[in-house]
N, C-alpha and C positions, 0 to 999 in steps of 0.2 A: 360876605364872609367866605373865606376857599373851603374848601374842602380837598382833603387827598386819600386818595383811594388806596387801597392795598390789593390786587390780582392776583393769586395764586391762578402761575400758567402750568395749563394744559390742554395742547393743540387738540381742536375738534369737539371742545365743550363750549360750552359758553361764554368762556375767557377769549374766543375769539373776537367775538362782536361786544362784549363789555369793554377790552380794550379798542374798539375801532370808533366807538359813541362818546368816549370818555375823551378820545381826539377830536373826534367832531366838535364835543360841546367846552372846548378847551378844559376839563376839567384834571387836575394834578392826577397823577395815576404811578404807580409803578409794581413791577413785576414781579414777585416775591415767591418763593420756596417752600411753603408750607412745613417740609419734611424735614429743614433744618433746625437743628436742636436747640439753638439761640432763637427760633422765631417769635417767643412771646418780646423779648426786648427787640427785637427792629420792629416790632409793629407801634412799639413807642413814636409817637405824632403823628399819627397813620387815624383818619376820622370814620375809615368803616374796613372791613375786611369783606372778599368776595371770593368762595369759591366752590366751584361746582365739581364738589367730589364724587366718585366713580363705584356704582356698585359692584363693578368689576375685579374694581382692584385692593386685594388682601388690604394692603399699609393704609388707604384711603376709609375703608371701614374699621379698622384697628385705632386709627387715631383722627382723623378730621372732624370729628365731633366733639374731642376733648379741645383741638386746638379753637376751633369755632366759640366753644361755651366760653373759656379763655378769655378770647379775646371780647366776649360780651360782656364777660366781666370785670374788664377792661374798661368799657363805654362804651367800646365801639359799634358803631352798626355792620352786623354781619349777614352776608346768605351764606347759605341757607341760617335762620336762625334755629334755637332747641325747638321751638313750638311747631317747626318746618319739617327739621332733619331727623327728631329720635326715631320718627316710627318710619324711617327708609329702606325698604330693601328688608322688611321684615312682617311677614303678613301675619303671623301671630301680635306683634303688638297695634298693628291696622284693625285687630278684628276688635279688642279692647275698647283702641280710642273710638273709630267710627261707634259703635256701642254705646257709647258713655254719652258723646252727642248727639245720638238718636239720630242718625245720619240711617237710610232706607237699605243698611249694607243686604249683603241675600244671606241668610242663615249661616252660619257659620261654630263649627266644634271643635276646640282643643281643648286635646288629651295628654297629660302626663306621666300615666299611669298604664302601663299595657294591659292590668286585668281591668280597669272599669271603661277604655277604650274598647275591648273585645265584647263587655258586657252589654254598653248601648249598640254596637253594629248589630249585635245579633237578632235587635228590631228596628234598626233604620229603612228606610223608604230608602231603596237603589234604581238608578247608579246615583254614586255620590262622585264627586271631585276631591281629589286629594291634592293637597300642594302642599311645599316646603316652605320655610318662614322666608328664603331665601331665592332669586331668580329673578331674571326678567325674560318676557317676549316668549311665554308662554313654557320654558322650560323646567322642568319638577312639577309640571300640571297632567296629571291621568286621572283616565276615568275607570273608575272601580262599578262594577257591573253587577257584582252580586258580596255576599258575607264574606264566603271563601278567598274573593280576590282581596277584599280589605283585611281579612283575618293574614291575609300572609303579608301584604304592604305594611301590616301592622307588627309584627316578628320582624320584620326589617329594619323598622323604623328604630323601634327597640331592642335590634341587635347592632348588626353589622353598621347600619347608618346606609346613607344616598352620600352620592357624591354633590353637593352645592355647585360647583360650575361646570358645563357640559363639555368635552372636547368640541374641540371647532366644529370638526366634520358632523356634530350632533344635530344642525339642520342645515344638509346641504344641500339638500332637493332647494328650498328656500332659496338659501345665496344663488343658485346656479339659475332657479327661475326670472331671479332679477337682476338678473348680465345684460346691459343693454347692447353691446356690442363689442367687435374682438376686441377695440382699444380695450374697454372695462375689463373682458375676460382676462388678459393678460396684464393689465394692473394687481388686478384680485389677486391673479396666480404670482405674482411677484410680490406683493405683500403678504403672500400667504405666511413662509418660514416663521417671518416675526411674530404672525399675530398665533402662528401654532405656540410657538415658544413662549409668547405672553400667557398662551391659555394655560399650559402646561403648569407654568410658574404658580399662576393663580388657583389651582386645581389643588398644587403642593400643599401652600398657605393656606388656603380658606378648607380643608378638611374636609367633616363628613357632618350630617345634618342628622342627628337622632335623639331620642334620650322623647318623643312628641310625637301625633299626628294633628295634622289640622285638617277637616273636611267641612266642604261646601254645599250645600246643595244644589243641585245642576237644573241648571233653566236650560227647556232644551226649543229648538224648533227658530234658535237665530241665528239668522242668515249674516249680519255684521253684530260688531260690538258699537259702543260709541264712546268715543273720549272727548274730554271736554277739559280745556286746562284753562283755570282761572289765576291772574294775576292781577291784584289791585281791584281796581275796578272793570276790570276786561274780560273778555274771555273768548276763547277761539274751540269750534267744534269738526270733527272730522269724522267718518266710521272708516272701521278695517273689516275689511271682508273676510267669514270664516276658513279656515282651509278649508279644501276640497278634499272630501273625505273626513274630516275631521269634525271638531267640536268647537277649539280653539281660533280665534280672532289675532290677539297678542301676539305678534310675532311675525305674521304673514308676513307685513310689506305693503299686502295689497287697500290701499288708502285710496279713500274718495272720500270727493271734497263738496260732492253733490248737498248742499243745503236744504234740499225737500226732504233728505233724509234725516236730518236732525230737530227732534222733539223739542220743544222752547221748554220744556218741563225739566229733562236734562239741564238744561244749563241754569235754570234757577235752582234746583235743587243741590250745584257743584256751586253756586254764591253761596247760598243757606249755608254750606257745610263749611265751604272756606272762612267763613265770620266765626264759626262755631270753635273751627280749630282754631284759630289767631293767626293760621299760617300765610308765609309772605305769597306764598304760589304753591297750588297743586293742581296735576293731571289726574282725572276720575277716569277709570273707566266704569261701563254701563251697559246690562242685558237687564230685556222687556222680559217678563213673563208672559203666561196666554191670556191672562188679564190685561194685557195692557201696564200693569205695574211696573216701574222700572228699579231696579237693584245698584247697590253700588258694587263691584267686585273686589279692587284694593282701588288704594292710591298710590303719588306718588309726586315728591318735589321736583325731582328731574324725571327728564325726557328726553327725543330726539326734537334737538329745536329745528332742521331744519322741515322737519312735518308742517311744525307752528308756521314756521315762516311762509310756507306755500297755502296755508288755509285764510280763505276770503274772512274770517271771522266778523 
C-alpha cells in the first residue's frame, strides 16, 4: 500500500532530512505551503501531513496548530500531533500538563493575579527563577534574589509587559564565542541584515508577555543541564554546559557528548513521561538537586536536530 507524504518546507528544520529519507526509501512525498489559504483541500489524497513549525515565527504559532489539528481531523497522520504540539513554546501550559502526569517537574508557580502573586513572594524561599510562558535557549529566564526584585518583575509583568522575542544582538557574547573561523565570522556577518530583519518582524508580531508570573524554584550548584529527547522507542542524551558566570545551561552552545555524564535515570524517566503524554517526540531538559534528585525543567517537541545527529545515543 503507498503512502504519500505532505512536507511543509522550511529550509534548516526538519523538512530537510524528512525530504531526503522520503527519497531514499522511495516513498511519495511532496512539498506543500502550509500558509496557503486553500491548504485544507490540496491536502485532499495526501496519507499524513509533516511539519516542524517555528517557535520563532509569529504566523507558525498564530496558525500551525489549527492547520495540524485539521488535517487530523482529516485522518491524516500528522507531526507534530495535538497530544505533541499544544503545550510548545509555552511553559505555563508544561507546568499544568507535566503536573497532571506526575512527571518529577521542579516546583513550579503561576500567578494571575498581581495581589495574590505579591502575597506568596512575600514568604517564598529566594532566589527563585522567573520565566516567561514563551522563549527558547534560555532567554526570559532571571534569577530574582530577593521580595523586592520579584515585587518589581512582578508590577511589570502586570503592567507594561516583557517583550517575548530578544533582539538578535541579546546574546552575542554567545554567537561570537562559537565563530569557528574568519570563513564563519564573515558568513554570520553577511547573514546578519536578514536575520536582524526577521527578529525585528517577529518582535513586531508576537507582542508583549503579561497579564502572569511564573516561577521556579532554583536548583543550584549544576555545573551542566541534561537533555534527553525521546522518539518512539529511542532516545538520544547529551549535557550543555552552564555559562560561565551564569546559572543558565539553555542556550550556551557549549555541548558534550561525553556519556559518563548521563544518568540512565534521566533517560528512563524522559520514556516514563513520553508514554504518559502520548506524545510522538519530546526533548526533556534536566537539573540534579543536592540530593541527587533529578527535576524536569520544561519540555519541548522540537529542537536543534543537528545536536541529535552528533550524539552517540
Amino acid at each position: 500500500m503507498s503512502v504519500r507524504i505532505a512536507l511543509h518546507n522550511r529550509p534548516g528544520s526538519f523538512s530537510d532530512r524528512w525530504a531526503m529519507s522520503c527519497q531514499q526509501h522511495g516513498v511519495d512525498h511532496e512539498m506543500v505551503d502550509c500558509y496557503d489559504t486553500d491548504i485544507i483541500a490540496r491536502l485532499e489524497g495526501f496519507d499524513a501531513l509533516l511539519w516542524h513549525f517555528d517557535h520563532r515565527s509569529a504566523t507558525d504559532l498564530l496558525m500551525a496548530r489549527h492547520v495540524l489539528t485539521s488535517a487530523q481531523r482529516m485522518g491524516l497522520v500528522v507531526f507534530p500531533d495535538m497530544a505533541t504540539n499544544w503545550h510548545f513554546d509555552d511553559k505555563v501550559a508544561q507546568k499544568y500538563l507535566l503536573e497532571a502526569v506526575e512527571a518529577p517537574i521542579v516546583p513550579t508557580w503561576a500567578f494571575f493575579d498581581k495581589g495574590r502573586a505579591i502575597e506568596w513572594l512575600r514568604t517564598a524561599d529566594y532566589p527563585l527563577v522567573s520565566k516567561l510562558r514563551r522563549g527558547a535557549g534560555s532567554f526570559n529566564v532571571r534569577l530574582v534574589r530577593s521580595f523586592e526584585q520579584a515585587k518589581a518583575h512582578t508590577q511589570i509583568s502586570f503592567g507594561r509587559g516583557y517583550r517575548a522575542v530578544p533582539s538578535y544582538f541579546a546574546d552575542a557574547g554567545t554567537k561570537l564565542r562559537h565563530v569557528s573561523d574568519m570563513k564563519d565570522f564573515w558568513g554570520k556577518l553577511k547573514r546578519m541584515p536578514g536575520l536582524v530583519s526577521r527578529f525585528r518582524h517577529a518582535r513586531h508580531l508576537m507582542g508583549l508577555e503579561r497579564g502572569y508570573v511564573l516561577f521556579q524554584k532554583f536548583v543550584p550548584n549544576n555545573l551542566y543541564d541534561t537533555r534527553v529527547t525521546v522518539v518512539g522507542d529511542r532516545a538520544w542524551a547529551f549535557t550543555r554546559d552552564v555559562r560561565r558566570g551564569d546559572f543558565r545551561a539553555s542556550g550556551s552552545g557549549d555541548v558534550n557528548y561525553d556519556l559518563d555524564r548521563i544518568c540512565p535515570e534521566t533517560v528512563q524517566i524522559a520514556f516514563e513521561v513520553t508514554q504518559r503524554l502520548k506524545a510522538q517526540s519530546v526533548a526533556f531538559d534536566f537539573v540534579q538537586d543536592e540530593r541527587g534528585v533529578f527535576y524536569v525543567l520544561e519540555i519541548s517537541y522540537g529542537y536543534v536536530s543537528s545536536a541529535i545527529h552528533e550524539c552517540p545515543g
